[in-house]
C-alpha atoms as one frame of an Amber mdcrd trajectory, in Angstrom:
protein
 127.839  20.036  55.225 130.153  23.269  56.309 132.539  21.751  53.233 129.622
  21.540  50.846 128.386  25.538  51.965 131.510  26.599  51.418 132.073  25.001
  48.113 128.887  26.539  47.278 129.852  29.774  48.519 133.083  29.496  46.571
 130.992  28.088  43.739 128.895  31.483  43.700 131.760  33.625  44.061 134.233
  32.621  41.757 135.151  35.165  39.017 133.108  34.975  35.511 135.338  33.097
  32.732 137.445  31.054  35.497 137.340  26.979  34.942 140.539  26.163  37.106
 142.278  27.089  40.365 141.804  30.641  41.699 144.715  33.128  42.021 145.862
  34.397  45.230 145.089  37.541  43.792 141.512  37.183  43.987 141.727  36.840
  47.702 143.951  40.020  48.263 142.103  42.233  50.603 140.611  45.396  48.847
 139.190  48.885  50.461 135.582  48.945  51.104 134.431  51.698  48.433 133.786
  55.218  50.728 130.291  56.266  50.788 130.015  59.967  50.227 128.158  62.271
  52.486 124.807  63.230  51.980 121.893  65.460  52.783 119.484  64.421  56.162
 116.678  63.885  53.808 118.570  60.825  52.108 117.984  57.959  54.815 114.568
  57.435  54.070 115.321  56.967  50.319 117.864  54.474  50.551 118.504  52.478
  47.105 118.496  49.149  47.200 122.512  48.116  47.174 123.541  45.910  44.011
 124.370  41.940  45.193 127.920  42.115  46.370 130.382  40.906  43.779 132.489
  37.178  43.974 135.427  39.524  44.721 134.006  41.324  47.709 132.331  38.575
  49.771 135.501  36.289  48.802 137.296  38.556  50.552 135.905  38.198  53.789
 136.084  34.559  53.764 138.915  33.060  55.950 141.627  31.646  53.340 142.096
  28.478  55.665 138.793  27.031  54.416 139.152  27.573  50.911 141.487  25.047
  49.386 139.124  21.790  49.874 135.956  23.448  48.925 137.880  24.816  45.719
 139.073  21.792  44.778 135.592  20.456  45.014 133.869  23.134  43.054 136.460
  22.871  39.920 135.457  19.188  39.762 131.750  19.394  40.322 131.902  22.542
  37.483 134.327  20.865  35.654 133.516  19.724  31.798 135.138  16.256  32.544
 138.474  17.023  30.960 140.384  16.371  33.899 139.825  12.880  35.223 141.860
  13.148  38.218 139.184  15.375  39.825 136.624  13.431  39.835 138.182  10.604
  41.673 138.243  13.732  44.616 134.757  14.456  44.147 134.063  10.971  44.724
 135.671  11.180  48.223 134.040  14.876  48.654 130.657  12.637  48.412 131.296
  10.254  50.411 132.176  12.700  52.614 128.819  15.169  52.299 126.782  11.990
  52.502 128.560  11.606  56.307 127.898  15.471  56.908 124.402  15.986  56.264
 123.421  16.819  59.842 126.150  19.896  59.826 124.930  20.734  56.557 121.267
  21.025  58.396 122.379  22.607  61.246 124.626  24.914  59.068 121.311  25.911
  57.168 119.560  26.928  60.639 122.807  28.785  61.723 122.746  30.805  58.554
 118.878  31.114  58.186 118.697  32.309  62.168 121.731  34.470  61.284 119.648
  35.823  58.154 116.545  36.596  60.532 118.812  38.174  63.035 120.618  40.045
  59.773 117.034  41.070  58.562 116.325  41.960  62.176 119.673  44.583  62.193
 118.800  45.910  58.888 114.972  46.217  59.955 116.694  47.754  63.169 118.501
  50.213  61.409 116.472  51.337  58.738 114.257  52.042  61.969 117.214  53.849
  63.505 117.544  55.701  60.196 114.371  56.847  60.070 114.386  57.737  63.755
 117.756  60.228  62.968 116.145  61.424  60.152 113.119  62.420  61.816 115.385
  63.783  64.648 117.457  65.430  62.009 114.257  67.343  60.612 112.861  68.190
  64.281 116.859  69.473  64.758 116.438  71.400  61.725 112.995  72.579  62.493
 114.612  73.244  66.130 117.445  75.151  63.855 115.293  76.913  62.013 113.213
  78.025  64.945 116.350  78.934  66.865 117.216  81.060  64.281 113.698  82.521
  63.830 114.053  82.947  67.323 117.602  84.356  67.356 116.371  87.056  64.489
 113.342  88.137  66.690 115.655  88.515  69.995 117.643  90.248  68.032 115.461
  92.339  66.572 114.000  92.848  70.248 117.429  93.739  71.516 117.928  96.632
  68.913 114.058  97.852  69.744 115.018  97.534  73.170 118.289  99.506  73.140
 116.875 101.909  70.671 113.784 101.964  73.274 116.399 102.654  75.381 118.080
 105.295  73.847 114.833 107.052  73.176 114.045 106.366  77.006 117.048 108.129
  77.600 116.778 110.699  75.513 113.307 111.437  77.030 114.874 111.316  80.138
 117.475 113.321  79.874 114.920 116.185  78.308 112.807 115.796  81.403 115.575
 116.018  83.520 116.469 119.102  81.697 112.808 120.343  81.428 112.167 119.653
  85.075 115.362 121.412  86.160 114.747 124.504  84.081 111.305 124.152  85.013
 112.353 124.291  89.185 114.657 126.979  88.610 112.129 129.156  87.042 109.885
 128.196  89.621 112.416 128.929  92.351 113.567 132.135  90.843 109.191 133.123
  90.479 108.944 132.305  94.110 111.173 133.901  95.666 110.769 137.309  93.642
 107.161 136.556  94.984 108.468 136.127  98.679 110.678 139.143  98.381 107.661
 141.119  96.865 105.717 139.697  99.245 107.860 140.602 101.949 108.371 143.885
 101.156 104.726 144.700 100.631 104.403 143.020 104.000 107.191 145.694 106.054
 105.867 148.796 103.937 102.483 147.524 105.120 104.446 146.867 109.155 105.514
 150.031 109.030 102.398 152.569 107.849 100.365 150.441 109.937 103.606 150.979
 113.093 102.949 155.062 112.391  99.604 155.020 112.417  99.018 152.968 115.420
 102.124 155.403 117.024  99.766 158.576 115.576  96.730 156.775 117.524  98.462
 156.065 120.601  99.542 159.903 121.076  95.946 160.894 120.173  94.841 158.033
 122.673  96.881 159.455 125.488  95.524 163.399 124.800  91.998 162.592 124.765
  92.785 160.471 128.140  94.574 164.019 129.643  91.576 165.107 128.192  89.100
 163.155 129.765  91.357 163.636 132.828  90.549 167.293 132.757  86.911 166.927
 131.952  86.552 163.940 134.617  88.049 166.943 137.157  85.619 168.525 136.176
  82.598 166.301 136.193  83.726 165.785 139.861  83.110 169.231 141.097  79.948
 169.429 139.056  79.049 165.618 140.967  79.874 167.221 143.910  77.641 170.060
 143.745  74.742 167.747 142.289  75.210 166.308 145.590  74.853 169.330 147.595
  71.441 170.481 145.646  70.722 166.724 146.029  70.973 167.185 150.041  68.943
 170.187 149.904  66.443 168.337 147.159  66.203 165.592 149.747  65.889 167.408
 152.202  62.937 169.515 150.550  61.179 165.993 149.417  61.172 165.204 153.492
  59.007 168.677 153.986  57.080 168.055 151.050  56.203 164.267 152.876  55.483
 165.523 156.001  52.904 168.143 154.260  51.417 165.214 152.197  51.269 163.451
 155.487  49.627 165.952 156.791  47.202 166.217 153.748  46.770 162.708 154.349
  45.701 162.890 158.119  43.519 165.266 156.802  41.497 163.996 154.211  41.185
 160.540 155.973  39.765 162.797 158.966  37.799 164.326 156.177  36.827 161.348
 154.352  35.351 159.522 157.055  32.758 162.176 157.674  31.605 161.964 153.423
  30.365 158.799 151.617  32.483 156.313 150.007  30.979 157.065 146.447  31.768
 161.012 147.051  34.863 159.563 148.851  35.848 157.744 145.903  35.513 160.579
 143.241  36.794 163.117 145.387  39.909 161.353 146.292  40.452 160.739 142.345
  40.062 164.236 141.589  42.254 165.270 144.759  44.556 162.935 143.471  44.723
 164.586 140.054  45.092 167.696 141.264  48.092 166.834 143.518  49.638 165.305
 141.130  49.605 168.509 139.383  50.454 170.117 142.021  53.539 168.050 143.057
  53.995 168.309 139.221  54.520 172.211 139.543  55.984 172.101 143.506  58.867
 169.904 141.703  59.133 172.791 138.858  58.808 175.635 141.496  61.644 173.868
 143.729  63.887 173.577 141.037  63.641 177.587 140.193  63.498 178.311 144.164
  66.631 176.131 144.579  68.209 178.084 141.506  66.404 181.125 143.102  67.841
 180.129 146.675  71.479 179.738 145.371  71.356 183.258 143.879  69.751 185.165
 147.122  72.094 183.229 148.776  75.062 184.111 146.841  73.284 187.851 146.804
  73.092 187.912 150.384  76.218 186.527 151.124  77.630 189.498 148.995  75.067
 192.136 150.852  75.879 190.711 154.219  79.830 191.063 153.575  79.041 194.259
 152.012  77.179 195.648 155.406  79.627 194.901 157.374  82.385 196.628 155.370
  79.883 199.257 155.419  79.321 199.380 159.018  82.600 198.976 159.872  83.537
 202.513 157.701  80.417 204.212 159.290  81.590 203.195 162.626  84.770 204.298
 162.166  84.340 207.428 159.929  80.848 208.512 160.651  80.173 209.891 164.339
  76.586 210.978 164.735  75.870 214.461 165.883  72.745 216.433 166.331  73.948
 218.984 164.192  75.350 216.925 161.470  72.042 215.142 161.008  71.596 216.298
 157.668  74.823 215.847 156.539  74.337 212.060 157.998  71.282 211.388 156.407
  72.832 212.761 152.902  75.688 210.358 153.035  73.300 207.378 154.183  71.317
 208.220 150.932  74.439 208.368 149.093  76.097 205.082 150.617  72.495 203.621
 150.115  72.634 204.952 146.067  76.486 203.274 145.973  75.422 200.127 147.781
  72.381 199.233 145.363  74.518 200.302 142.704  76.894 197.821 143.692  74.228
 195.095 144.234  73.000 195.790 140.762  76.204 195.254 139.566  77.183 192.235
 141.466  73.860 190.766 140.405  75.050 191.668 136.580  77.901 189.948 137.174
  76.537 186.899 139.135  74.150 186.403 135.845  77.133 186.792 133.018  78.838
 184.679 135.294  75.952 182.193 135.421  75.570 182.891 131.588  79.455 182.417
 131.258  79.385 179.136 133.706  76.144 177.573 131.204  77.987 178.452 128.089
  81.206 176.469 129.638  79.409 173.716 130.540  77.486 173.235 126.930  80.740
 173.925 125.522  82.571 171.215 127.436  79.632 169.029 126.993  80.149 169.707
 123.044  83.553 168.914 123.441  82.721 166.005 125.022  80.771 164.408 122.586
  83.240 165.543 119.918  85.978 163.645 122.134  83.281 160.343 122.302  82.688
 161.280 117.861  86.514 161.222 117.803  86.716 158.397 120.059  84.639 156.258
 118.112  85.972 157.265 115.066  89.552 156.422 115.931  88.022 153.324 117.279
  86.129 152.446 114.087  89.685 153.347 111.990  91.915 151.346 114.229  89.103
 148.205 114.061  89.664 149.065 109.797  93.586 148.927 110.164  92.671 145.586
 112.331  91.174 143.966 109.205  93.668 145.400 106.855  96.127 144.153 108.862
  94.349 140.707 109.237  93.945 140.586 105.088  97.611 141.392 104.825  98.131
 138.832 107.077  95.361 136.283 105.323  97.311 137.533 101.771 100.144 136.462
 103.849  99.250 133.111 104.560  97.438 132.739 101.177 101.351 133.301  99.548
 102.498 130.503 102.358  99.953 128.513 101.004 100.856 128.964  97.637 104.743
 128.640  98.185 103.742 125.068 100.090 101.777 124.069  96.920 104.736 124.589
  94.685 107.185 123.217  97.190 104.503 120.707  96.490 104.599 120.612  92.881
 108.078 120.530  93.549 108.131 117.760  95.309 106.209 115.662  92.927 107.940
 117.210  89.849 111.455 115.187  91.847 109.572 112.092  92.942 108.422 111.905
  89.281 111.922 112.509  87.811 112.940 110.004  90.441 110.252 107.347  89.263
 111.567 107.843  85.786 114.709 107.314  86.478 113.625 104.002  88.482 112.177
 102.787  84.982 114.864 103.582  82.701 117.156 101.704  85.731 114.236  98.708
  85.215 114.275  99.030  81.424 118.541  98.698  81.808 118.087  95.826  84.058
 115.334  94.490  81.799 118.019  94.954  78.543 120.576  93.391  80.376 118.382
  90.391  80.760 117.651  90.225  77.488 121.079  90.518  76.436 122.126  87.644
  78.854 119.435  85.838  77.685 120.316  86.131  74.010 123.904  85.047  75.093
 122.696  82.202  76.729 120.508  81.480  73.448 123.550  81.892  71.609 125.172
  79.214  73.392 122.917  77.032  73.734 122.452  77.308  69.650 125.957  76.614
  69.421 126.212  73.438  71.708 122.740  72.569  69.652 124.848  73.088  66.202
 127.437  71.344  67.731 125.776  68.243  68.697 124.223  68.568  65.203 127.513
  68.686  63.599 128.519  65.376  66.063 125.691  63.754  64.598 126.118  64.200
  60.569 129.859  63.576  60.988 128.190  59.984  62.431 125.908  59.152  59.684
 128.793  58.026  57.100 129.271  55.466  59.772 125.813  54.675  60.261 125.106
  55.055  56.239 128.333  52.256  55.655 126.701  50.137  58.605 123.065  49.918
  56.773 124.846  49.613  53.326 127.048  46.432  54.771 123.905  45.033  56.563
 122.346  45.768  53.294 124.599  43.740  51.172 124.494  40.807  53.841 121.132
  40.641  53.424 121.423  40.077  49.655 123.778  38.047  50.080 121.888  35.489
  51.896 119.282  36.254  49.903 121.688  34.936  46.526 122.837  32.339  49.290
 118.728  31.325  49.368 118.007  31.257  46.346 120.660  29.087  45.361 119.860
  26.180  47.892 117.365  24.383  45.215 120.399  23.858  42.628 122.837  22.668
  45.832 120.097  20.307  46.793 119.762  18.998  43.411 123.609  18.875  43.143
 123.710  16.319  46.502 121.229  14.443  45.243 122.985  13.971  41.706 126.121
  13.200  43.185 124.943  10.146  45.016 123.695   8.588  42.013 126.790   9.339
  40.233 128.777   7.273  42.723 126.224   4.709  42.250 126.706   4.478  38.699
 130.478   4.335  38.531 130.782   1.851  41.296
């Protein structure tokens, strides 16, 4: 059976024209014809492949089974020139008649192998499809990548011209912010020095005036020194009329006690009614009269002072006089008129001297009144001053307390824009924190677009790995392809062979 397939297979494959042997030549081993390479989109419109030619399938036939199944094919095609041939055929038959069962088994070896063929082609065209739809996705993946390689790069050149702008803003901050805190610096402290010397002009007026106050302070206290002196020996003599006031109040008690002892002897001898309305209008009365005894001591008392001053004078007066009579004046009987004479005449000189001490006792008393208001003026002048200086220095008190408020109002203000200051840095500071972020941020990008970069390259390259393989796997399907037809030629072929074995039995028949 393996003889008769091959004889068949030589049969089918020998060249057009050829009734004899073949040449060597035809057997010669040729190159397989190089399939060119082609888009992706190509595998899933692969052309049917044209039946392999005698030539190309005879060349992958082992040469070692050739001869016998030649031989056998020239005689079987033969015209029946040759006679010599068919006596070989004869033996051929005998021989196929033996070999049936190979033959069969033969058949299932090369339909199985067809099945397992159609199974490789069905395989790959599945495979094909598979890398071609991988192929797209790759090139949608490409495409993407690319998309996506445009964008990042487009977001890298907003980012670093973000950047630069970011940078450029902050750089004009920092330059705003700095001019901005010098000018600040230079206003405040051309506000502090102001401030400061507003404040020692302000020390120093107020430094005089409390000096000026203090030296006033200490002459009205030598003043009131003076005037206290003074108010001491005028105490002291209110306590001497205030002796001899008491003193008078103790006889006026014992006369009212008297009055008393009086009346109540009086009263027990009249009705209670006539008691009663007497008593009230007693009691009037000596009010009254206490009323005017009060006024009346006060002028005796003045009174009394005077006469006593007056006699005081007339008593030392007397006895200056009586010591000058006794010593000058020796009384005679015959200088009696002469005596009485100069007793008128010392009596003239001493009332004129009395009149004149009294004139002086009253201008004094005049003189000592008009002392007395006028140091009582100048005491309440003193007390107006006082309270004047008082009032001023409480006025320089509260200027000097608003200076000081104004003061503490410009400390205030120089904390706020120490402040301001402070916020104007930790906002420069935060700034600079977010163009450090945005750097950071730009460097991430950038090693992310690197990464991306390689990434797309080891993509490309496993791209590139696979189209340099599809030649390969394009000659693969196009063999497996052409084994396929060629079973299918092989197929369609095995009606004639069967026909042909069961001719050639008969034939034997009918020559035997």
């Amino acid at each position: 059976t393996q003889n008769l397939e091959t004889s068949y297979n030589v049969e089918m494959f020998r060249p057009p024209g050829s009734t004899g042997l073949i040449p060597p030549s035809h057997f010669q081993a040729r190159p397989l014809p190089t399939v060119p390479r082609m888009a992706p989109t190509w595998v899933s419109d692969i052309p049917l492949v044209q039946p392999p030619t005698h030539h190309d399938i005879s060349e992958r036939r082992p040469d070692n089974k050739r001869p016998p199944v030649m031989l056998w094919e020239q005689d079987v095609s033969g015209n029946g020139k040759e006679p010599g041939r068919r006596g070989r055929s004869v033996e051929l038959a005998g021989s196929h008649a033996l070999s049936q069962q190979e033959q069969a088994e033969l058949i299932s070896r090369q339909l199985q192998e067809l099945r397992r063929l159609e199974e490789e082609v069905r395989v790959l065209r599945e495979t094909s499809l598979q890398q071609k739809m991988r192929l797209e996705a790759q090139a949608m993946e490409l495409e993407a990548l690319a998309r996506a390689e445009k964008a990042g790069r487009a977001e890298a050149e907003g980012l670093r011209a973000a950047l630069a702008g970011a940078e450029v803003v902050r750089k004009n901050l920092e330059e705003g912010s700095q001019r901005e805190l010098e000018e600040v610096k230079r206003l405040h402290q051309e506000q502090l020095s102001s401030l400061t010397q507003a404040h020692q002009e302000a020390l120093s007026s107020l430094t005089n005036k409390a000096e000026g106050l203090e030296k006033s302070l200490s002459s009205l206290e030598t003043r009131r020194a003076g005037e206290a002196k003074e108010l001491a020996v005028a105490q002291r003599e209110a306590e001497v009329l205030q002796k001899q006031l008491s003193k008078a109040q103790e006889d006026l008690e014992a006369q009212v006690t008297l009055v008393e002892n009086l009346r109540r002897y009086v009263g027990e001898q009249v009705p209670p009614e006539v008691h009663r309305q007497t008593w009230e209008s007693e009691r009037q009365e000596l009010l009254e009269t206490v009323q005017h005894l009060q006024e009346d001591r006060d002028g005796l008392h003045t009174t009394a002072e005077l006469l006593q001053v007056r006699v005081q004078s007339l008593m030392h007066i007397l006895t200056i006089q009586e010591e000058e009579l006794s010593r000058k004046v020796q009384p005679s009987d015959s200088l009696e008129p002469e005596f009485t004479r100069k007793c008128q005449s010392l009596l003239k000189r001493w009332r004129e001297k009395v009149f004149a001490l009294m004139v002086q006792l009253k201008a004094q008393e005049l003189e000592h009144r008009g002392c007395v208001e006028q140091l009582k003026g100048q005491v309440a002048e003193l007390q107006d001053q006082a309270v004047a200086q008082s009032q001023e220095q409480a006025i320089l008190q509260r200027s000097l307390q608003d200076k000081a408020a104004e003061v503490e109002v410009e400390r205030m203000g120089a904390k706020a824009l120490q402040l301001e200051l402070s916020r104007a840095q930790e906002a420069q500071r935060r700034r600079q924190q977010h163009a450090a972020t945005a750097e950071e941020q730009l460097k991430l990008v950038a090693n992310s677009v690197s990464s991306f970069q390689t990434w797309l390259q080891s993509t490309m390259a496993e791209v590139e790995r696979a189209t340099t393989q599809l030649p390969c796997l394009s000659s693969r399907v196009s063999y497996a392809v052409r084994r396929v037809h060629t079973i299918q030629g092989l197929m369609a072929r095995w009606p004639l062979l069967s026909c042909a074995r069961r001719a050639v039995p008969h034939s034997c028949q009918s020559q035997m």
